[in-house]
N, C-alpha and C positions, 0 to 999 in steps of 0.2 A: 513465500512469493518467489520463481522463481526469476531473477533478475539477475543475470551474467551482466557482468561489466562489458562496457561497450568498446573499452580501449585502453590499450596498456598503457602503462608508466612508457617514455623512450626518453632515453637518453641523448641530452646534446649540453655541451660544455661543462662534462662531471654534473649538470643539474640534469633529475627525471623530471618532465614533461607531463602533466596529464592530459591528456589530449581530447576533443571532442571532435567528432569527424559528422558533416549533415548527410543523414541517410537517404537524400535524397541526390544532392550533386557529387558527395563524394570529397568534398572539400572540407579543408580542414576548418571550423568556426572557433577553435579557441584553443593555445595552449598555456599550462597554468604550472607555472614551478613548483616541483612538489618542496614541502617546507622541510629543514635540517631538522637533526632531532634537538639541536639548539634553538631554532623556530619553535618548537612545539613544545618545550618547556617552558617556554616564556609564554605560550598561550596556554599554556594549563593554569601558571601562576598568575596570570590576568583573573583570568576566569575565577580561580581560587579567592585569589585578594576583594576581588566583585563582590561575590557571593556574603562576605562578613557583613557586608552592607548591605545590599538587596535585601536578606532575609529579616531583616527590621523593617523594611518601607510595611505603610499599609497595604490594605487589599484595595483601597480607593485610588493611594496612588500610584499602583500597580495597575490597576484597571482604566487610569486616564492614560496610560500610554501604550496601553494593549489595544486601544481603539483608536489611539493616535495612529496605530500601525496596518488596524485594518485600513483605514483612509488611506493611507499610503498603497496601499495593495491596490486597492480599488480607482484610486487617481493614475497608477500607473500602471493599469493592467495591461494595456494594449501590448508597453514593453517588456512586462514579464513575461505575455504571452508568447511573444515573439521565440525571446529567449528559448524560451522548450519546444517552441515547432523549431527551429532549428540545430537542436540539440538531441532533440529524438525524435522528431517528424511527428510528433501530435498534432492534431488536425487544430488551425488558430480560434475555432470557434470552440475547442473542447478545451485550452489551453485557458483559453479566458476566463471558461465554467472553472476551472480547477482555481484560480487566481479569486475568484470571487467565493467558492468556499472554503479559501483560506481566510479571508475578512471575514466569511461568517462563523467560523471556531475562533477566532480571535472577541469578536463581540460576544461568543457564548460564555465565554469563561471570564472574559472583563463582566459579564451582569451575573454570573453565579458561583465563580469559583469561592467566596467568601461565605455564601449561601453551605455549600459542598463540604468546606472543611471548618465552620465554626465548633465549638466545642459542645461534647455531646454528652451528655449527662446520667449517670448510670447508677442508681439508688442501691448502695450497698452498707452491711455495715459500721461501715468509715463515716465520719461526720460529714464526710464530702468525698465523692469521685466523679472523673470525668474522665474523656479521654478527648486529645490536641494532638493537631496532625502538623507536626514540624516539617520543613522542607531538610531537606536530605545533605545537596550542597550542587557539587558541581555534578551533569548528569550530559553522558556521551551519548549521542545518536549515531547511527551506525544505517547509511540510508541510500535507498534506492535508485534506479533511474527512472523509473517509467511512469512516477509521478511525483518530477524531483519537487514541487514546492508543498504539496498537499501532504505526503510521509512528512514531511520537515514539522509543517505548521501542526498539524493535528498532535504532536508530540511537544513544540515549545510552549502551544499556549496553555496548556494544562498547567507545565511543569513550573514555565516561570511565574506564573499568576499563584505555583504553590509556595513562591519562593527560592524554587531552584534556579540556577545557571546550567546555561549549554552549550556543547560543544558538538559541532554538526562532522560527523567524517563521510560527507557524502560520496555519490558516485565518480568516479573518475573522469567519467564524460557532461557529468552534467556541474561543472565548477564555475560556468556561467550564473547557472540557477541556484547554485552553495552561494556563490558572493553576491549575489543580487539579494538573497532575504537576510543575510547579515546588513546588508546597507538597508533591507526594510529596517530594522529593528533600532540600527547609529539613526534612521533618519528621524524615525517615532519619535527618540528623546531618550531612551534606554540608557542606563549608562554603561560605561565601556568595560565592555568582558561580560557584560550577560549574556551574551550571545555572540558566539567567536566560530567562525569556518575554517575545521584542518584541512588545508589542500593535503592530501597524503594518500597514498594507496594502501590497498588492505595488509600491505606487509609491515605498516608501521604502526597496525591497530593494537596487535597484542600492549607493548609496553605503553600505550596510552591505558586500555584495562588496568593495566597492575600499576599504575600509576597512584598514589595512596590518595592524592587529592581530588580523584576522580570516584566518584561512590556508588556509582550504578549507571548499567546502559540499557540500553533502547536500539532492537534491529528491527527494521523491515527488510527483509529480500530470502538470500535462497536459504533449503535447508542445509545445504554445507555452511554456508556462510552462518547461519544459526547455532550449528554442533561447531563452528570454531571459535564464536563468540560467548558460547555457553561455558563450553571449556575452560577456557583464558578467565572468565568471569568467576566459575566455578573457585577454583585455583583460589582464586582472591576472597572467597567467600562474599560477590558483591550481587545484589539485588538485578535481573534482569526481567525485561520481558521482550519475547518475541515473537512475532506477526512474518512466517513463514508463506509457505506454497499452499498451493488451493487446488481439487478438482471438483468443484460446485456440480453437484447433481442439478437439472430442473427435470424434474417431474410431471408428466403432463397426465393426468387423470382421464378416462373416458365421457365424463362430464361435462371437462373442462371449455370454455369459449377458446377454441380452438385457434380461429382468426388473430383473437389477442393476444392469446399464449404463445403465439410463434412470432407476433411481431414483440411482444417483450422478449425471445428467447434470442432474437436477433440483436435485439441494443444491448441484452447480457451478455452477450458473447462478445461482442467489441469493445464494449465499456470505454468508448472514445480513444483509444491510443492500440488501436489493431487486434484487439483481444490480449496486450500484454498486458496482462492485471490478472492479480493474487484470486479476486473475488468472481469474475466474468464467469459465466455458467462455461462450463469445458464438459459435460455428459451430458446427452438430452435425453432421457430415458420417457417413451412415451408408449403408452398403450398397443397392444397390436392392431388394436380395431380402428384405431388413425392414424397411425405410425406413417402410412406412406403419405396421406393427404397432410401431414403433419411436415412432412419429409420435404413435400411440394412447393408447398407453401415457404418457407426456407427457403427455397432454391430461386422461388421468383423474386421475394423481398432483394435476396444481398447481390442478385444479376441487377436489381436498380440502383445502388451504391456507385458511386464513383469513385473511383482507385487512382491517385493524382498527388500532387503537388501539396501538405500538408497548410502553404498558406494561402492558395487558391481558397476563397469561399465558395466553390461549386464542390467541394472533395469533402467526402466522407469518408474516406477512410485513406493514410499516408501508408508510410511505410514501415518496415519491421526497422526496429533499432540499429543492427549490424547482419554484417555476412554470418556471426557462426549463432545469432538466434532464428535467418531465415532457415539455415540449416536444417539446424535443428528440428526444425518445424517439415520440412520436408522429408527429413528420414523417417521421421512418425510418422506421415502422410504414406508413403509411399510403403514403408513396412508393414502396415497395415493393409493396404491393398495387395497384395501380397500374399496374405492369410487370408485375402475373399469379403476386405470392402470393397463398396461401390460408391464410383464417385457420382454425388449427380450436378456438382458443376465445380468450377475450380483446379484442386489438386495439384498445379506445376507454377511455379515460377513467372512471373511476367517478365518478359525478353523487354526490359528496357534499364535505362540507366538505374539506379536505384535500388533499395533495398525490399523490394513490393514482389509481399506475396497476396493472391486474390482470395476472399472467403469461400471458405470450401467445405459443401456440404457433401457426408458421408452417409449412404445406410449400409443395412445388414452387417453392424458390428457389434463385437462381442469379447468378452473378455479374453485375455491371451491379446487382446492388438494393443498395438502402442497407446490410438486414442482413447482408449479406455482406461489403460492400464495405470497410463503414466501424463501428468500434468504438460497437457500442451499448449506452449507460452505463444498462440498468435491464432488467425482470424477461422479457425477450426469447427465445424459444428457435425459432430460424429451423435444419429441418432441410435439410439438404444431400442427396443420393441420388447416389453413385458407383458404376461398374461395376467397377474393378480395383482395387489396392490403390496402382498408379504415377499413377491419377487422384487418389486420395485425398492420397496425400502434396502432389501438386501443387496441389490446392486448401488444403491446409493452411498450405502456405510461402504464398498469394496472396495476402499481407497485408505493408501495410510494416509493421507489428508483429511480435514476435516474444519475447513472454515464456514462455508455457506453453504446454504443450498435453498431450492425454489419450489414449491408445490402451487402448480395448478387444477382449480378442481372447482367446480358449481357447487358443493358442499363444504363450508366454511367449519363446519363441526368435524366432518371427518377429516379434510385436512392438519386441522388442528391435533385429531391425534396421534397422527401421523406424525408431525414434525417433532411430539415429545419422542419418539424414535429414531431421526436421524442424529447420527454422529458428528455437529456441528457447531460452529458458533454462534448460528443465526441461523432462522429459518423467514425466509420472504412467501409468504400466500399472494399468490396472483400479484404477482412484483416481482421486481428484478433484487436482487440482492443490492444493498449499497449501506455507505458510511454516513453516519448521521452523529451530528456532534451530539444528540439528545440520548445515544442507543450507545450501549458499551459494545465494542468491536472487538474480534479476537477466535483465537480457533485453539484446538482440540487432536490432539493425536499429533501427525507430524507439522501439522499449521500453525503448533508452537502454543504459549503460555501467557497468559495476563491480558489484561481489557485494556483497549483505547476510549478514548471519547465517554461521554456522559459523568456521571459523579464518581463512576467504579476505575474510570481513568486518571484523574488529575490524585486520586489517592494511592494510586501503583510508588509515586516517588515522593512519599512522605513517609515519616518517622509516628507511626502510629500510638502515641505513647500514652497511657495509665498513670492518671493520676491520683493517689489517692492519699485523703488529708484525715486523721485525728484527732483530738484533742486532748 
């Protein structure tokens, strides 16, 4: 995923700063002392000394206060909401969404984590074998901004419902929303060190890795930040998994209902926070024989969006994070026209205060352009035009990514095998790609290694261990 930090560590009175700036006024919303490495050894050794304990509670009473925590989430959602439309300009009605299926993987894992990891019995010939999924210990997240509560949540509730403890080193800019789900967790009943937030920038991550008490991490975001985390992890010989960048193919078939295909290609592509999401379709690869009518349609839907104020309820779409992601997004825009795309609505900057770039449909693009080439982190929709269906697929895998992707098609069979072909973690038919605490999440290629959510999740950070008894 790629997710640049939104704002550096600054210095004022020998202490760094982490700062959060609203991308909408321009004003600074919060700054947050970065912790001493004296600070952050006493929250390792919190966390550590936690852990001796927690990992004896039950699964029952581990699960009464995982639901203590959704309530909390859910009683106070208005203010969490708040919190991240002001801290990265999420629109407040998709802030809430995101607040509400954090309560819902908290409920998932308090009614089946113990289902998940009971002991599982394995007829050999020993008078007895089995195998028991011990919790690990203390386990590092290493986490995003562009969906600071839900990267958070999808990772603790598995982890501590297996027993482990965590320690969040979230984004720099979003340390409102780091302290805010630590205080979900003090307020549940949890006890203290199961869950602890390092204010710290990524420069103080390494020696939290090689830290011996800390036993395995957890990234969400870019793939640098991935290859630096895998590295430092590597070193230590510790247990990782990471949930990188995405350029989601959707595939539109010439079967496909048309009408629906492009207004789900619209809400995959924004995926509520401007298109800045790991999983939002980013290639629209679609048939030549609808390609333009495909194109059109696109262009009318996101001209009726409104481009505005993230906590206005008339705004569907706020604005990009910072100055160097709108960039970003405009060099691609622009280097690709350039090389002979066309805009047909979009493509520049809105001349107003803010960080607002408008959705921007692109045709006649083709590999060799940026929006093809390379994962573009905002409100983007560059159509593709393929002749056969063995072209389509091939332009789907042309990516080192490989998290999601979308097939549209009136044929559920040939769809179907179609998606044993793509290069991905998940294939959506006639759907938008998304996370479900029921469904293991995770990619393939550069979109990195290991499953979140479902049963294949909450067993990433246990000790998978082999018992076997004689007589």
């Amino acid at each position: 995923m790629h997710a640049p930090s939104a704002a550096k560590p600054r210095t004022t009175s020998n202490l760094y700063m982490l700062r959060s700036i609203n991308p909408v006024t321009l004003q600074i919303v919060s700054e947050t002392p970065e912790l001493s490495h004296e600070d952050i050894d006493h929250k390792i050794g919190q966390a550590h000394a936690a852990f001796q304990d927690w990992r004896h509670t039950t699964f029952a009473d581990r699960a009464l206060l995982m639901k203590k925590a959704a309530a909390v989430l859910r009683s106070e959602k208005d203010r969490y909401a708040k919190i991240m439309s002001l801290e990265v300009g999420k629109t407040f009605a998709a802030a809430q969404g995101e607040v509400e299926k954090c309560a819902l993987v908290c409920d998932y894992y308090a009614d089946n984590a113990e289902h998940f990891l009971k002991l599982e019995t394995i007829p050999t010939d020993a008078h007895a074998s089995y195998v028991r999924f011990d919790p690990l210990g203390v386990i590092l997240a290493v986490m995003p901004w562009n969906f600071p509560f839900w990267q958070v949540f999808r990772f603790a509730a598995p982890a501590i419902m297996a027993g482990n403890v965590g320690l969040l080193k979230h984004a720099s800019n979003v340390q409102g929303s780091a302290q805010a789900i630590e205080d979900v967790f003090r307020t549940a009943g949890f006890p203290d060190g199961v869950f602890l937030n390092l204010a710290i920038g990524a420069s103080k991550v390494a020696p939290v890795i090689a830290d011996p008490r800390v036993k395995a991490i957890t990234l969400t975001g870019s793939e640098k930040a991935g290859n630096q985390v895998a590295e430092a992890a590597g070193r230590e010989i510790k247990k990782t998994v990471l949930e990188l960048g995405g350029s989601d193919p959707f595939i539109v078939l010439p079967d496909a209902d048309i009408v629906k295909a492009a207004k789900t290609a619209v809400a995959a592509r924004m995926q509520a926070n401007v298109g800045q999401s790991c999983i939002a379709a980013k290639r629209f690869i679609v048939h030549e024989s609808i390609a333009a009518q495909f194109a059109m349609l696109l262009k009318e839907q996101v001209e009726l969006l409104h481009v505005g104020d993230p906590l206005d309820p008339s705004t569907d779409v706020g604005p990009m994070v910072n100055e160097q992601v709108l960039r970003d997004v405009e060099v691609q825009v622009q280097s690709s026209i350039a090389k002979g795309a066309k805009v047909l609505t979009g493509g520049k900057r809105l001349e107003r205060q803010g960080y607002f770039y408008p959705p921007t449909v692109l045709t006649q693009v083709q590999k060799g352009m940026a929006v093809f080439d390379e994962e573009v982190f905002g409100p983007v929709l560059p159509v593709i035009s393929f002749t056969d269906t063995d072209a389509a697929i091939a332009m789907a895998n042309d990516s080192p990514y490989g998290l999601g992707a979308t097939i549209f098609s009136g044929n559920i069979e040939v769809a179907q095998q179609l998606a044993s072909n793509i290069e991905s973690g998940c294939v959506f038919i006639n759907s938008q790609v998304k996370s479900d605490p029921r469904l293991p999440f995770g990619g393939v290629k550069k979109s990195g290694y290991g499953r979140e959510l479902s049963h294949y999740g909450i067993k990433e950070f246990v000790n998978i261990k082999t018992i076997s008894v004689s007589k």
